[in-house]
C-alpha positions as CSV (number, residue, x, y, z in Angstrom):
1,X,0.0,0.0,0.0
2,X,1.2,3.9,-0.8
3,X,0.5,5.2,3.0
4,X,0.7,8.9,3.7
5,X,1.3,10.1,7.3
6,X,-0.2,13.7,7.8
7,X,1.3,15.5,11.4
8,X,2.9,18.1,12.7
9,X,5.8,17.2,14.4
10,X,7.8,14.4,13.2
11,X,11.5,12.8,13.6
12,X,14.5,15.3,13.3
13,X,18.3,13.6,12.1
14,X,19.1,11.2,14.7
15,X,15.8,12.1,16.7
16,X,13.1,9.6,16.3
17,X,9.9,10.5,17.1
18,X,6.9,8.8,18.4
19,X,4.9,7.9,15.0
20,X,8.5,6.9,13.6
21,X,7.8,3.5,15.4
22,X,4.7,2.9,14.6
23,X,5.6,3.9,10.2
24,X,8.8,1.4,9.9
25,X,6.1,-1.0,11.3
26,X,4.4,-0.3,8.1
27,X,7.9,-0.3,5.9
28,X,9.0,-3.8,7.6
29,X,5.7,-5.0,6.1
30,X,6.7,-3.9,2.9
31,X,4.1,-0.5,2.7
32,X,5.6,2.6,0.9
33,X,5.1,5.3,3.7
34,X,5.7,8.9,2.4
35,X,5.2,11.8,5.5
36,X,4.1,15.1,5.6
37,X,4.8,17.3,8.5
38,X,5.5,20.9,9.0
39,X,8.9,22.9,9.2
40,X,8.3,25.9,11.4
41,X,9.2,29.7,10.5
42,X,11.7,29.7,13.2
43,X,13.8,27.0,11.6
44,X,14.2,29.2,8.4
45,X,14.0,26.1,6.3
46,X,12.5,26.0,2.7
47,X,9.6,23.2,2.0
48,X,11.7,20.3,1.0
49,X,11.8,16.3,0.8
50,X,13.8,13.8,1.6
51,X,14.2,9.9,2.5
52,X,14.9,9.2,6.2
53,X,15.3,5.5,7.1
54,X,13.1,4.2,4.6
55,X,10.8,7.0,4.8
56,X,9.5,9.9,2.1
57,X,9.3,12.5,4.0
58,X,8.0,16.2,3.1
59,X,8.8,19.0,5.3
60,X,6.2,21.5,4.7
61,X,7.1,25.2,5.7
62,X,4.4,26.8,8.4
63,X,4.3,29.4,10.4
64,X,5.5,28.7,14.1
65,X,3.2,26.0,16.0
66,X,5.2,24.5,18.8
67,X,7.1,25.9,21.6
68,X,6.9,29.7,23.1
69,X,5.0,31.5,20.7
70,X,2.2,34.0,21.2
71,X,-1.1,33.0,21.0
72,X,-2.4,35.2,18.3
73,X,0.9,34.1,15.7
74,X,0.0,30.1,17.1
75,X,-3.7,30.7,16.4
76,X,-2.9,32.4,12.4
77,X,-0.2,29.8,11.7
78,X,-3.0,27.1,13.2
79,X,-5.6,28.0,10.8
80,X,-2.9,28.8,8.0
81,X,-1.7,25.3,8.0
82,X,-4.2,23.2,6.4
83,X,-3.8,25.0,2.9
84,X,0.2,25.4,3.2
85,X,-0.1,21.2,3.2
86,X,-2.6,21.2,0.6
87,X,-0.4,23.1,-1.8
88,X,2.8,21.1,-0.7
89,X,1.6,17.8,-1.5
90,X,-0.2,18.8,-4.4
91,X,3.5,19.8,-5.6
92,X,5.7,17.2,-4.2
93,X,3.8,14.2,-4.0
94,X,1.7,14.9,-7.7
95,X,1.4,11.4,-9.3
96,X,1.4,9.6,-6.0
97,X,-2.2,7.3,-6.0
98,X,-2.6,7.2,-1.7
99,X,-4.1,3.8,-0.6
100,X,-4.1,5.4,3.3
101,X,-4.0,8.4,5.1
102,X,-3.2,8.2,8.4
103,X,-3.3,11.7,10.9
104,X,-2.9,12.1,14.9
105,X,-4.4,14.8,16.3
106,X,-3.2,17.4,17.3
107,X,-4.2,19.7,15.5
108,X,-7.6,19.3,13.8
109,X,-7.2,22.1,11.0
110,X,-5.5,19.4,8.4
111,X,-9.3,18.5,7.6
112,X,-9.1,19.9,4.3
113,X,-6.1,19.0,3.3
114,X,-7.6,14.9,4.2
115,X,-10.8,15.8,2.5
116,X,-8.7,17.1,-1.1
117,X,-6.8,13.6,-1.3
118,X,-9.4,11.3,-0.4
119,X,-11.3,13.1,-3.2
120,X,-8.5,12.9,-5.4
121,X,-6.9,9.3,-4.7
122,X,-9.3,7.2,-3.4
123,X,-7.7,7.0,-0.1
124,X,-9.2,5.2,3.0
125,X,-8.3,7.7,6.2
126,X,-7.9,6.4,9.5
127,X,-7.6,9.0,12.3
128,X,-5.2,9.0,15.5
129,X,-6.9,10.7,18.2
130,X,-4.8,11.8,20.7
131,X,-6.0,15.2,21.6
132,X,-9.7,16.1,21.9
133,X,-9.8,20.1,21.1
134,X,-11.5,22.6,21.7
135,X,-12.7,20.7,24.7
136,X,-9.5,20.2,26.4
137,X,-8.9,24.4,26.1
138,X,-12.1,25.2,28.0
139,X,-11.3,22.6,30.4
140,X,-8.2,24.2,31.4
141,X,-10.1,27.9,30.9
142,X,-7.9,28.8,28.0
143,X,-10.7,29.4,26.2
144,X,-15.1,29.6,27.0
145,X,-17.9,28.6,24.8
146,X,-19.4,31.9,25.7
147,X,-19.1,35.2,24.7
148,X,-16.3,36.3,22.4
149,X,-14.4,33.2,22.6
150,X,-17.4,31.1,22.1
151,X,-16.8,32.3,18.6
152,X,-13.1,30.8,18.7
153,X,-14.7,27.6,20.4
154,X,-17.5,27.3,17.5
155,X,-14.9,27.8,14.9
156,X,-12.4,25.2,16.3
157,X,-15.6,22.6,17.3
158,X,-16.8,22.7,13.5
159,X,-13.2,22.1,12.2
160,X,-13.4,19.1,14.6
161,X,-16.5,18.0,13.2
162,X,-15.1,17.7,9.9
163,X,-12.2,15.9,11.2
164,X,-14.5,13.4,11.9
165,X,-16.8,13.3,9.1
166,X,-13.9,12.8,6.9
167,X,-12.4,10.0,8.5
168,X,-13.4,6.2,7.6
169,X,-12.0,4.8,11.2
170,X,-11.0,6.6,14.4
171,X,-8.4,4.8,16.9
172,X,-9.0,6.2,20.2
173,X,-6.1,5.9,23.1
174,X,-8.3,3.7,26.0
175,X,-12.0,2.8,26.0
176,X,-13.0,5.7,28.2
177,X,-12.1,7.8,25.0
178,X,-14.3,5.9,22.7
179,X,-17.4,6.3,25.1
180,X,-16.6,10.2,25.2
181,X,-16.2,10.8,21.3
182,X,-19.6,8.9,21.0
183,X,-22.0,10.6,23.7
184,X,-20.3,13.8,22.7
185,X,-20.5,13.7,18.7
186,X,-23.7,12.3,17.6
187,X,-23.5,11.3,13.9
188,X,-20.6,8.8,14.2
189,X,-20.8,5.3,13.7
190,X,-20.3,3.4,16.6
191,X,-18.5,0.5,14.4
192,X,-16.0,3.0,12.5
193,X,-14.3,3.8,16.0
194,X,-12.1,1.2,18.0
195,X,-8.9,1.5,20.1
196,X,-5.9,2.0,19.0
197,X,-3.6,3.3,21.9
198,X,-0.5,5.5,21.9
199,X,2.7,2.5,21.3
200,X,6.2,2.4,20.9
201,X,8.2,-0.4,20.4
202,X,9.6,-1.4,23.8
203,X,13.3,-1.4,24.3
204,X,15.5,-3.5,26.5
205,X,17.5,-1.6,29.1
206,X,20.9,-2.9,30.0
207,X,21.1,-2.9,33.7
208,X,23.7,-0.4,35.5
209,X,27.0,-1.3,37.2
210,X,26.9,-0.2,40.3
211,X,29.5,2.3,40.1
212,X,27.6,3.4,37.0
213,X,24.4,3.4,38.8
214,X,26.3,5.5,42.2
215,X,27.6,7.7,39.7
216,X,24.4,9.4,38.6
217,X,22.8,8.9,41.5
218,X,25.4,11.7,42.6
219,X,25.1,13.5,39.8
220,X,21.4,14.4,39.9
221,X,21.2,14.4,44.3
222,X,19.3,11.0,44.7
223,X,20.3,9.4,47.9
224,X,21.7,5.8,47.5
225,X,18.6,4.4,49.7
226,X,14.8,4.8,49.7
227,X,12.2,4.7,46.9
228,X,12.7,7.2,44.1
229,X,9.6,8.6,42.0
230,X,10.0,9.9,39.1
231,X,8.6,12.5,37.1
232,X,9.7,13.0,33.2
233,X,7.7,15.1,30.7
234,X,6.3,18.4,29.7
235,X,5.6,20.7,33.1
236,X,2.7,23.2,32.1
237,X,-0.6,23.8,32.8
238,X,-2.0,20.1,31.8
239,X,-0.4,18.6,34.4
240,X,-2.3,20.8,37.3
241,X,0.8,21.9,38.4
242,X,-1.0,23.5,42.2
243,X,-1.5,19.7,42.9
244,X,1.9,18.8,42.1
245,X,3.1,21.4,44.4
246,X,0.5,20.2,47.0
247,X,1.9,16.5,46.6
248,X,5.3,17.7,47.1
249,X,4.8,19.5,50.5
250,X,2.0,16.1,51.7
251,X,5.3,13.9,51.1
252,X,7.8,16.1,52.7
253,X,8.3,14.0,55.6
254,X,8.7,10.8,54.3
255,X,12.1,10.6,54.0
256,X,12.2,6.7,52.3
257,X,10.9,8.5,49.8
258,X,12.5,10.9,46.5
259,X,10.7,12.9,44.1
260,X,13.5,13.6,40.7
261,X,11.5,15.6,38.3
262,X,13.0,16.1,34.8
263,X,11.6,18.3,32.0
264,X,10.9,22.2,31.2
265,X,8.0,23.3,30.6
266,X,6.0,27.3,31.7
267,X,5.8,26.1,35.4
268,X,9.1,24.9,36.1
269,X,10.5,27.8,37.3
270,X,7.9,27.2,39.7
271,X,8.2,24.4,40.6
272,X,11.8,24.8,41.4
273,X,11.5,27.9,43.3
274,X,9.0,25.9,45.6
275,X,11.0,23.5,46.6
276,X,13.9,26.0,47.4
277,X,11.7,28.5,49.4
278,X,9.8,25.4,51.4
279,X,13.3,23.3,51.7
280,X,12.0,20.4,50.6
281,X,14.7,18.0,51.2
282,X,13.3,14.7,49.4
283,X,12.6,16.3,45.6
284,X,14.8,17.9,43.6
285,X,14.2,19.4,39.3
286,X,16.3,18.8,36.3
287,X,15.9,20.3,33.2
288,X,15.2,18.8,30.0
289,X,17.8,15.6,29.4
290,X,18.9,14.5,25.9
291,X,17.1,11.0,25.2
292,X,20.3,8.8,25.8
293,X,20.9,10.3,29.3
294,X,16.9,10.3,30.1
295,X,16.6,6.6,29.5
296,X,19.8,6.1,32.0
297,X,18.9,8.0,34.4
298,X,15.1,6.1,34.5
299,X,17.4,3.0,35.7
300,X,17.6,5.0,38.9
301,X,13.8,5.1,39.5
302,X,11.7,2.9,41.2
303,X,7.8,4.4,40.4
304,X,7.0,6.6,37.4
305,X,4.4,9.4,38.3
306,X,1.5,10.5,35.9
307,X,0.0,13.7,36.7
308,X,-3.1,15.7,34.7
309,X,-5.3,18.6,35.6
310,X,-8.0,17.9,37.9
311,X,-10.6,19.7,35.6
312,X,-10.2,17.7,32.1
313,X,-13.6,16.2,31.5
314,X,-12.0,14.4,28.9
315,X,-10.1,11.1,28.9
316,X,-6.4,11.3,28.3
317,X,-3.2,8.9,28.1
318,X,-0.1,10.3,28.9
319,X,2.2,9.1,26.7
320,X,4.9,9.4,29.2
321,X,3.0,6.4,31.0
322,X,5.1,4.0,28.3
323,X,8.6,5.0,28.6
324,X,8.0,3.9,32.4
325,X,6.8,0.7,31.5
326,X,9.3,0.2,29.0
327,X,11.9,1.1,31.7
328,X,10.0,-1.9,33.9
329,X,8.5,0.8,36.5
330,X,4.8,0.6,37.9
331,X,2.8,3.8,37.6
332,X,1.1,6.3,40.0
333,X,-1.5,8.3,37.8
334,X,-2.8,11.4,39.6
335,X,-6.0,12.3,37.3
336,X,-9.1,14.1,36.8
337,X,-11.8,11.5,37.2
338,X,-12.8,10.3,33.3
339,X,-8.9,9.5,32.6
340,X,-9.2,5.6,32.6
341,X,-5.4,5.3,32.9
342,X,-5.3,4.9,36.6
343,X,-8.1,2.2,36.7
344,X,-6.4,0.4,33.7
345,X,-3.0,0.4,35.9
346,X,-4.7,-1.2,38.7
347,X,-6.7,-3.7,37.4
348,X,-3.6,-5.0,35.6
349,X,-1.3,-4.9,38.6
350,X,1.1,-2.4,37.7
351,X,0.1,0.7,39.3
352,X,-2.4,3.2,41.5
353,X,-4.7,5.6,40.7
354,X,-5.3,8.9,42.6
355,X,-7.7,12.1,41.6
356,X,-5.3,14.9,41.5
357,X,-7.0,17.2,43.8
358,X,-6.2,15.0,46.9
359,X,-2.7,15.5,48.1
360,X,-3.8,13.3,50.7
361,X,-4.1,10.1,49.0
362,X,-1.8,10.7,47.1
363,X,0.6,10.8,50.1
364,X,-0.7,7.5,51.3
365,X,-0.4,5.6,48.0
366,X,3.4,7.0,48.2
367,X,3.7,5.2,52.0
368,X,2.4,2.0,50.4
369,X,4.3,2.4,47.2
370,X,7.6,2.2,49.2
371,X,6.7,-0.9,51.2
372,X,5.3,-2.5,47.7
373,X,7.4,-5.1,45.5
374,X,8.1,-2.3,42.6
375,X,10.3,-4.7,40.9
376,X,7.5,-7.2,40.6
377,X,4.6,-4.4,39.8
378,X,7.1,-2.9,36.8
379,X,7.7,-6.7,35.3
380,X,3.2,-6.6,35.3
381,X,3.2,-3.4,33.5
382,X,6.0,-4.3,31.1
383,X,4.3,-7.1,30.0
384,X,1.1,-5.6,29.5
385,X,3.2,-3.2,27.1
386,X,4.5,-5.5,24.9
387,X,1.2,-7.3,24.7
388,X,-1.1,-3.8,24.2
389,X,1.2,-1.0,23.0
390,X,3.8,-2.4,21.2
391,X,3.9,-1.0,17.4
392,X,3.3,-4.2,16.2
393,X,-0.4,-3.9,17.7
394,X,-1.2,-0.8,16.5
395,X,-0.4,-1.5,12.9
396,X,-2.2,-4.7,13.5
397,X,-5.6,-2.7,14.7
398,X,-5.1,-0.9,11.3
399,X,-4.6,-3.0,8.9
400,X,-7.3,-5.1,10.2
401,X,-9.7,-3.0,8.4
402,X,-7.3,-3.5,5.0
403,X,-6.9,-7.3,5.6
């Protein structure tokens, strides 16, 4: 099959990305893949296209999505997107009959572009929902469904419409996100949408000498004994960030336990002056780690920690939540209540849930958490990895339909 892949962010030189997995799936089973994903303003790079390990990939010059950027010049280049890819694969991939178009979400604006080559090739399109939006903005309050903005909200909540419309299957992260996209968009049929999690294909990790392992320990200030929790992603308003303070200061005292945090983000500033002023002895922030020295340090970690804004009415999955059960780590997922992670974690063994606006219980699932056999909790939840979100299944749930 000729398979395009329509995103935004995708693999950079030596960087691989999280789709990249999931595409050489497709290549290994002898599909052409072609990609085409956007080149930000900032990078000063022209539209162009090259192969990358196996892969045709266009880069398609945008405006700046991603990273610091105002809202208004996010929100133009946004809405400008979805006609700069039109015209780009018009041009660079002219002659090209698609057999499937595949697209994650974020963002929803690429509808038309979908629409143009389904028209044009025949295409069956499968959709990757990862991000429900506008919803998740007026959970967070970023933007309302009243007044002025509820003109921003109806323009963004018709684009998602026709996201939907257009797309032959949806793969949804975790059940709870199937039952969500049907009570909340009436029109779809129930039998176009499945799940098809977030999956990576799982690595082995080479255990750490112990000198290697004392080493870094010293390097990043994590005492040689005690439980260490660890915290590794984006740190920004998603992840509720007053509850992760609250968390920090509940947990103070219990000195078998450390908190290493790792990742930037608009709050980590914060987060770093709050454990300074309130000398919280058992937690300690590091910036943003290059992959190779992120997936050494994990080796150091006994419990991988989850946490998303208490007001999301909308079911998520942290993709974060694999690279600690790749790394053989059970979870702690600190959630709003319609997240299905945390209930998913426990029923399989590998994990607890907690709804992040109790500091409380989430101190007490810590006290257990460092009596508990981690070792054997992380061996459940790296099993239930390679059997649920390993690459291999997700290209299986696709090509199901193609079969």
């Amino acid at each position: 099959m000729n398979i395009l892949f329509v995103t935004i962010s995708y693999s950079q030189d030596s960087h691989v990305s999280f789709y990249e997995d999931l595409l050489q799936e497709f290549v290994a089973h002898g599909h052409e893949v072609h990609v085409a994903c956007a080149s930000e303003k900032r990078d000063c790079a022209k539209t162009c296209r090259s192969h990358v390990r196996g892969i045709d990939v266009l880069r398609v010059r945008t405006g700046n999505l991603t990273g610091n950027v105002g809202i208004i010049e996010k929100g133009i280049a946004t809405i400008g997107v979805d006609g700069r890819f039109k015209r780009a694969i018009a041009r660079f991939f002219d002659g090209i009959v698609f057999d499937l178009i595949i697209y994650p979400t974020p963002p929803i604006t690429l509808a038309g572009t979908v629409e143009y080559l389904k028209k044009k090739t025949g295409a069956a399109t499968y959709l990757l929902l990862k991000d429900i939006f506008p919803q998740n903005a007026v959970d967070l309050g970023m933007i309302s469904r009243s007044g002025v903005e509820g003109a921003v909200y109806r323009f963004f909540r018709e684009k998602e419409r026709r996201l939907y419309r257009v797309s032959d299957f949806i793969g949804c992260m975790s059940p709870a996100n199937v039952s969500y996209l049907l009570e909340h968009n009436e029109g779809i049929d129930s039998s176009i949408v499945e799940v098809c999690p977030n999956c990576i294909k799982p690595k082995n990790y080479d255990a750490l000498s112990a000198q290697a392992s004392s080493m870094l320990k010293r390097r990043y200030g994590i005492p040689e004994e005690g439980t260490v929790f660890l915290y590794g992603g984006n740190l920004g308003k998603p992840q509720g960030i007053d509850f992760v303070l609250d968390c920090l200061k509940s947990c103070s005292s219990q000195k078998d336990a450390f908190f290493l945090i790792v990742g930037g983000g608009s709050e980590a500033d914060r987060i770093h002056e709050f454990i300074s002023e309130n000398a919280i002895s058992n937690a300690a922030i590091v910036g943003p780690l290059p992959k190779e020295e992120y997936e050494l340090m994990v080796n150091l970690c006994d419990v991988g920690l989850v946490f998303l804004d208490y007001r999301f009415t909308i079911p998520n999955f942290p993709s974060r939540m694999l690279s600690y059960l790749q790394a053989g780590l059970p979870i702690i997922v600190c959630s709003d209540p319609c997240t299905d992670m945390g209930d998913i974690a426990e029923d399989n063994g590998f994990g607890w849930k907690c709804l992040s606006d109790d500091s409380r219980q989430f101190a007490r699932i810590v006290a257990e958490a460092t009596r508990a056999n981690v070792g054997e909790m992380g061996m459940r939840g790296r099993r239930f990895l390679e059997e649920n979100y390993d690459v291999r299944r997700g290209y299986e749930i696709v090509m199901a339909h193609f079969a």
